[in-house]
C-alpha positions as CSV (number, residue, x, y, z in Angstrom):
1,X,0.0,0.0,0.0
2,X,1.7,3.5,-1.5
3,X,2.8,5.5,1.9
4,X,0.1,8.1,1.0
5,X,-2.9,6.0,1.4
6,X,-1.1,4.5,4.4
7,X,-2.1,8.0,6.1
8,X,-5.4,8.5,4.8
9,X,-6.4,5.2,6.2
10,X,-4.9,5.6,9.4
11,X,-6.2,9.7,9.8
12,X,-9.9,8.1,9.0
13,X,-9.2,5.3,11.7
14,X,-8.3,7.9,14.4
15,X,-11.4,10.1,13.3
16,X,-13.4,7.5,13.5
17,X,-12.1,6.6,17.1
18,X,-12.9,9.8,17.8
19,X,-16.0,9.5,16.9
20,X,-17.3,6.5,18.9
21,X,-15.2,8.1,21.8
22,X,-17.8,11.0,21.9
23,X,-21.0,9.3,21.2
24,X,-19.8,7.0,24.2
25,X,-19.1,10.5,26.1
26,X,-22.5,11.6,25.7
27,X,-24.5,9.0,26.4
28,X,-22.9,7.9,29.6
29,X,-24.2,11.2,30.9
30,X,-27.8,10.6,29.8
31,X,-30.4,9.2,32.6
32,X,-31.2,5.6,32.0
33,X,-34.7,6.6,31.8
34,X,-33.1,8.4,28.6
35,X,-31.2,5.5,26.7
36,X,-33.9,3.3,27.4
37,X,-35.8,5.9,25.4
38,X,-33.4,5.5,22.6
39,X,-33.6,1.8,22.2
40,X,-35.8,1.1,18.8
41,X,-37.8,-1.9,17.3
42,X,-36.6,-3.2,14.2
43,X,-38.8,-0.9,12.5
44,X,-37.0,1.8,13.7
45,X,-39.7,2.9,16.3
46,X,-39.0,3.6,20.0
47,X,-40.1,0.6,22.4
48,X,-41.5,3.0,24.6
49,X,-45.6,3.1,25.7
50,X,-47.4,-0.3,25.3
51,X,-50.4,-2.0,27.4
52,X,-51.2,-0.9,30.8
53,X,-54.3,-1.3,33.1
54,X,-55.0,1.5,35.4
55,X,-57.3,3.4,37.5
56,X,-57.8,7.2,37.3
57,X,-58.7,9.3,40.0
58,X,-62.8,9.0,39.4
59,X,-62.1,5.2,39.8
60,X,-62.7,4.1,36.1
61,X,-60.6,1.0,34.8
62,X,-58.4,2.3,31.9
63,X,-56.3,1.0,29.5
64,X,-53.7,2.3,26.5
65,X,-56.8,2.9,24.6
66,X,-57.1,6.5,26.8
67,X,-54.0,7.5,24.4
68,X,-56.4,7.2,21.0
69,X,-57.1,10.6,19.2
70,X,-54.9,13.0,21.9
71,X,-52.1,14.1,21.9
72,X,-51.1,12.8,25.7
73,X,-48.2,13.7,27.8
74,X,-47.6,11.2,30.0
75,X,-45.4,12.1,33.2
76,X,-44.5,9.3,36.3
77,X,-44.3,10.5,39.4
78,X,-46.3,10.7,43.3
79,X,-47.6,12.7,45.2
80,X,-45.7,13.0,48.3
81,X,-42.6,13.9,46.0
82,X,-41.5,17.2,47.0
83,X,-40.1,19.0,43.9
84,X,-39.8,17.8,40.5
85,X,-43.5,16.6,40.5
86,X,-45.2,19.7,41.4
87,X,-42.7,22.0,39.3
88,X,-43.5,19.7,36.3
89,X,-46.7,20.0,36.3
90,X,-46.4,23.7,36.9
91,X,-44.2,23.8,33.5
92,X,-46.8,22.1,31.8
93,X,-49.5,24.2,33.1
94,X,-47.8,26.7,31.4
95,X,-46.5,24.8,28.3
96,X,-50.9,24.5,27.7
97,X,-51.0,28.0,27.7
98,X,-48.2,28.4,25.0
99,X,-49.8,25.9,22.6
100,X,-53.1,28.2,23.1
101,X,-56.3,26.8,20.7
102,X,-53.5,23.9,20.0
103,X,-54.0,23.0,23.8
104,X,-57.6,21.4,23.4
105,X,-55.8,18.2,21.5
106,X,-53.3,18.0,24.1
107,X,-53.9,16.0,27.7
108,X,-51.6,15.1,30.2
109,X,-51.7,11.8,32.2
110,X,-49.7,11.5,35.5
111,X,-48.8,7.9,36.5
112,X,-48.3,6.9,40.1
113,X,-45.0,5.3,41.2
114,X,-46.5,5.0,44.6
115,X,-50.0,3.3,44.2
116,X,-49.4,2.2,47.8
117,X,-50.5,5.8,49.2
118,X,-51.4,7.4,45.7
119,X,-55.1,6.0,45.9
120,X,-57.9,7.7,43.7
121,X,-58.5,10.1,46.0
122,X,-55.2,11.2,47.0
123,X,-54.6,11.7,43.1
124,X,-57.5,13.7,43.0
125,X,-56.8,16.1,46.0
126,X,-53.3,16.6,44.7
127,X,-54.5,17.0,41.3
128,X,-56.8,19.6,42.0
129,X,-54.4,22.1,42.7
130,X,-54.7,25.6,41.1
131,X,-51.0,25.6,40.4
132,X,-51.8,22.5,37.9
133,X,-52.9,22.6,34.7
134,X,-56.5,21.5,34.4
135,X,-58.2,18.2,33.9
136,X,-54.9,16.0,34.2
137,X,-55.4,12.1,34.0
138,X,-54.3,11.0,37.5
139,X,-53.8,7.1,37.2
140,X,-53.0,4.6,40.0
141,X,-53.5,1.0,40.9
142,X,-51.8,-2.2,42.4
143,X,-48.3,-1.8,42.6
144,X,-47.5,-4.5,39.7
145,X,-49.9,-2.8,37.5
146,X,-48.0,0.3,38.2
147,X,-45.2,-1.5,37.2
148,X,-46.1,-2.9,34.4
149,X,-47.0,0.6,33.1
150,X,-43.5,1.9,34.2
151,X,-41.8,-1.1,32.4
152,X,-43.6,-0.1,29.2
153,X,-42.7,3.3,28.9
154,X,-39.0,2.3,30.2
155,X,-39.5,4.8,33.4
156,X,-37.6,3.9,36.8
157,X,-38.1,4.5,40.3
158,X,-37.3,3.0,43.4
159,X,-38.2,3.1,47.0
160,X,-36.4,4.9,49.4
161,X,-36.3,4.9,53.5
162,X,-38.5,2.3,55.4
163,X,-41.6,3.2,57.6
164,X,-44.2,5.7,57.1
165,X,-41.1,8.9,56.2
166,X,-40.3,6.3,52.7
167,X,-39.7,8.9,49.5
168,X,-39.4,7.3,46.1
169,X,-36.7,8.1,43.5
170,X,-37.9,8.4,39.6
171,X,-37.1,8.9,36.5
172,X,-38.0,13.1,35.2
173,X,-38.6,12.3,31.3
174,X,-42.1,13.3,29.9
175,X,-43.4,10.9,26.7
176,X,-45.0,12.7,23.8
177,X,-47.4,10.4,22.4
178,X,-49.4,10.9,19.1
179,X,-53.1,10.1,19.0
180,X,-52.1,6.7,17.5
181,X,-51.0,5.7,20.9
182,X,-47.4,5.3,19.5
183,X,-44.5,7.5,21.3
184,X,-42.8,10.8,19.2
185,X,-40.5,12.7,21.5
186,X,-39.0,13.0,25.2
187,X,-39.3,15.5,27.1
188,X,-36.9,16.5,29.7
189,X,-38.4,18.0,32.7
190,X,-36.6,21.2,32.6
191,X,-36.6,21.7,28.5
192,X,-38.9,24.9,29.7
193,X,-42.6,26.2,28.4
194,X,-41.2,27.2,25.4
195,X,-39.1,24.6,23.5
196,X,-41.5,21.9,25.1
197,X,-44.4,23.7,22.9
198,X,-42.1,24.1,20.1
199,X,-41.5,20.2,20.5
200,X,-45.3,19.3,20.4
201,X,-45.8,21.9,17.6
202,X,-43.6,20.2,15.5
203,X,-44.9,16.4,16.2
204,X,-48.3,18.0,15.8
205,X,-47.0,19.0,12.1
206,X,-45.9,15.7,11.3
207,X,-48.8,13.9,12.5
């Protein structure tokens, strides 16, 4: 091999090093909530959402069907949780009011990671807090069936302390699903009002 193409081959090896060095880089400091997010079917599409059987805070049995014809947001968290869950749903109070007339496709469903004190009524209560936006999808249920629905949209959490004083720890990522109940875009809890609309907007455009 001439000396010359001895180089090229060996500058494209170290670029390409490079390369997988950084793409390594960056996603070893993403959230495991986040590169489960990134693993695809064959198809291509993210294996995120799937069944799930649920209760919302009226005490109606629902199911992934909930999902058909709206644009959903679905968020996990609890209610005892003291600061990402209400400043969340603050942010998408106020991402409802960005998307203005585009707001009436758009609901938001918050799944409990702590069906063990988050029962219908303790969803509703919370839920019914002016600082929320309105009519959010509070959904509980046994603790495997809240599992189940955590496993499907590849959200974690785990249980923390012992006793009454227990906290849970949870993933922060909010799912964009499209009326066809499939997913189109993480969120991260602290993309902001703006960009978060801008997001939707976008999947909204694309169908």
């Amino acid at each position: 091999m001439p000396r010359r193409s001895i180089l090229i081959f060996a500058a494209v090896c170290v670029a390409l090093a490079a390369v997988i060095a950084v793409t390594t880089i960056v996603l070893s400091g993403r959230n495991d909530a986040t590169r489960n997010v990134l693993e695809v079917s064959e198809t291509g599409q993210p294996l995120v959402g799937g069944p799930f059987q649920l209760v919302d805070q009226d005490g109606r049995t629902v199911d992934q069907t909930i999902l058909n014809s709206k644009w959903s947001l679905v968020f996990f968290g609890f209610t005892y949780c003291p600061d990402f869950c209400p400043t969340t749903l603050g942010v998408l109070k106020a991402v409802k009011e960005q998307l203005g007339d585009q707001a009436k496709d758009v609901q938001i469903l918050f799944v409990t990671v702590d069906p063990e004190r988050d029962t219908p009524q303790a969803l509703k209560d919370y839920l019914s807090s002016d600082g929320f936006p309105q009519g959010v999808i509070g959904l509980t249920g046994t603790p495997e069936q809240a599992a189940a629905a955590a496993r499907a949209y590849r959200a974690s959490y785990a249980k923390v302390g012992q006793g009454a004083d227990y906290t849970m720890q949870h993933s922060l990522t909010i799912y964009l699903m499209g009326p066809d109940g499939r997913f189109r875009a993480a969120l991260a809890h602290d993309l902001g009002p703006q960009r978060s609309a801008e997001v939707i907007r976008r999947s909204m455009a694309r169908g």
